[in-house]
C-alpha positions in Angstrom: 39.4 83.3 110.1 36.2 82.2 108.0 35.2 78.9 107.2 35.0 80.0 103.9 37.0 77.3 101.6 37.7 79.3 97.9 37.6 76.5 95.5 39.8 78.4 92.3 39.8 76.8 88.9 41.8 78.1 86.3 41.7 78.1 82.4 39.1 75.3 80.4 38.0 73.9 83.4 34.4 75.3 82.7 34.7 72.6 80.0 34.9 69.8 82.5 32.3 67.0 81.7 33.4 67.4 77.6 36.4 68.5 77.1 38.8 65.0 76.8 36.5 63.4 79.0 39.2 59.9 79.2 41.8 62.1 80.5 39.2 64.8 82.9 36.3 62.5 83.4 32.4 63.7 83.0 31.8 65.3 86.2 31.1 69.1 85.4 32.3 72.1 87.8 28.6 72.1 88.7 29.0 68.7 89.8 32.2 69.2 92.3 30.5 72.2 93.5 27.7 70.4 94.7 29.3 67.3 96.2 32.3 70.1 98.3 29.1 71.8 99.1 27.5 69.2 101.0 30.8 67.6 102.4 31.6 70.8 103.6 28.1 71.6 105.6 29.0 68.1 107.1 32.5 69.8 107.9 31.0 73.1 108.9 33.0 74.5 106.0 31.4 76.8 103.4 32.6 76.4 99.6 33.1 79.5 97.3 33.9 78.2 93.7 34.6 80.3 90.9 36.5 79.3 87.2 38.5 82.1 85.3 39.9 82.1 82.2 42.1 84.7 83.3 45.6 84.7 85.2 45.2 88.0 86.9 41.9 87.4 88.1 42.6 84.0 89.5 45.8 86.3 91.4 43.0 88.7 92.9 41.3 85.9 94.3 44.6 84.8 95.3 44.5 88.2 97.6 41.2 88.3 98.4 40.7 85.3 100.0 43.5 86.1 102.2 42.0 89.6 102.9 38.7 88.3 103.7 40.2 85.4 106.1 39.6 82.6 104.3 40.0 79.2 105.9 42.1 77.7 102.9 41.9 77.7 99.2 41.5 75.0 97.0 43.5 75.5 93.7 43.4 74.0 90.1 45.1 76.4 88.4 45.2 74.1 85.1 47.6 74.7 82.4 48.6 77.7 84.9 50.2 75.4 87.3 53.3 74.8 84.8 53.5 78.8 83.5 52.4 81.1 86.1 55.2 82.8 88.6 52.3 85.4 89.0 50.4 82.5 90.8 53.2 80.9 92.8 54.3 84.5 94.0 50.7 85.5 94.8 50.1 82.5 96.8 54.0 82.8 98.5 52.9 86.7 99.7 49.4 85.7 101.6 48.9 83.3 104.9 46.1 81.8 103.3 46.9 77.5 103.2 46.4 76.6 100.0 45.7 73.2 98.3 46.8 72.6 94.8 44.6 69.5 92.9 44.4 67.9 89.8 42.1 66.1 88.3 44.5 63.8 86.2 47.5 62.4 87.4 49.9 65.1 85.7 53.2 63.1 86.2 51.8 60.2 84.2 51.1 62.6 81.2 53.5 64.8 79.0 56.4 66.1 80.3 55.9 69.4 80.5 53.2 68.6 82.9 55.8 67.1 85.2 56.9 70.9 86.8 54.5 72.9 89.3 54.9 76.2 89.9 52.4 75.9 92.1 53.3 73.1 94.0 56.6 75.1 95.0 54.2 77.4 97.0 51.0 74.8 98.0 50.8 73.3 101.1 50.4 70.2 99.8 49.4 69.2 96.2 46.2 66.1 95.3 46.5 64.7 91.3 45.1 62.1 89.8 41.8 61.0 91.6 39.2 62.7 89.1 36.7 64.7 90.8 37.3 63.2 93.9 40.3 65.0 94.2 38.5 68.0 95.4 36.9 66.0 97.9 40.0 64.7 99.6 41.4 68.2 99.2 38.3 69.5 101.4 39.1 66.7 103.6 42.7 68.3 104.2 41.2 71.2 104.2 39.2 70.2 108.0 42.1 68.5 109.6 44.3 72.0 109.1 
C-alpha cells in the first residue's frame, strides 16, 4: 500500500469558488488542493487530486487507485452521488477505503439530494462543512 490519498471530484466541481458560492463557498479546487497537500505531508500522506466531468473516467480512477495501492480515496462525486450505480459498483469491486464528502450539507437541500449511491458503498460519508470537509476526510483518512 501507498500513501497515496486520490482526492476524485466529479462533475462542476472545477467551478468551485463561482459557481453558487452561498450554497459551495469560495474556496476553489486549487485551494483544497493545497491545504490536503500540506495537512497530508504533516500526515505523511501524499494527495493526488483530479476533477472530471466524466462518469467513466472518474470509474477508471475508481480502478486505478486500487491497482496502484492506494491508501484511500477521497470522493466528491457531485451530482453523480445520487445517479451513478457505475460509481457505487466500481467502488463495491476494489479494496480501496473510500471517503465520500460534500461540501454542502446535501440532506438540508432538495430532496433528490437526500439518496447516495455512493454512500451505500463509502466507508463513511463527510457533508456539510465547506471545504473543510476534505480536511476532516484526510483526517479519517490517517487514523484508517
Amino acid at each position: 500500500m501507498s500513501n497515496t490519498v486520490y482526492v476524485l471530484n466529479g462533475p462542476n466541481l472545477n467551478l468551485l469558488g463561482t459557481r453558487e458560492p452561498e450554497v459551495y463557498g469560495r474556496d476553489t479546487l486549487s485551494d483544497i488542493k493545497a491545504r490536503l497537500e500540506a495537512r497530508g505531508a504533516e500526515l505523511g500522506l501524499a494527495i493526488d487530486l483530479r476533477q472530471t466531468n466524466h462518469e467513466g473516467e472518474l470509474v477508471d480512477w475508481i480502478h486505478e487507485a486500487h491497482f496502484k495501492g492506494a491508501r484511500a480515496i477521497i470522493l466528491n462525486p457531485g451530482a453523480y452521488t445520487h445517479t451513478s450505480i457505475s460509481i457505487h459498483d466500481a467502488m463495491k469491486s476494489v479494496t480501496v477505503p473510500v471517503i465520500e464528502v460534500h461540501l454542502s450539507n446535501v440532506h438540508a437541500r432538495e430532496d433528490f439530494r437526500h439518496h447516495s449511491y455512493v454512500a451505500m458503498a463509502a466507508r463513511g460519508t463527510i457533508i456539510g462543512f465547506g471545504a473543510n470537509s476534505y480536511l476532516l476526510a484526510l483526517e479519517a483518512v490517517a487514523g484508517l
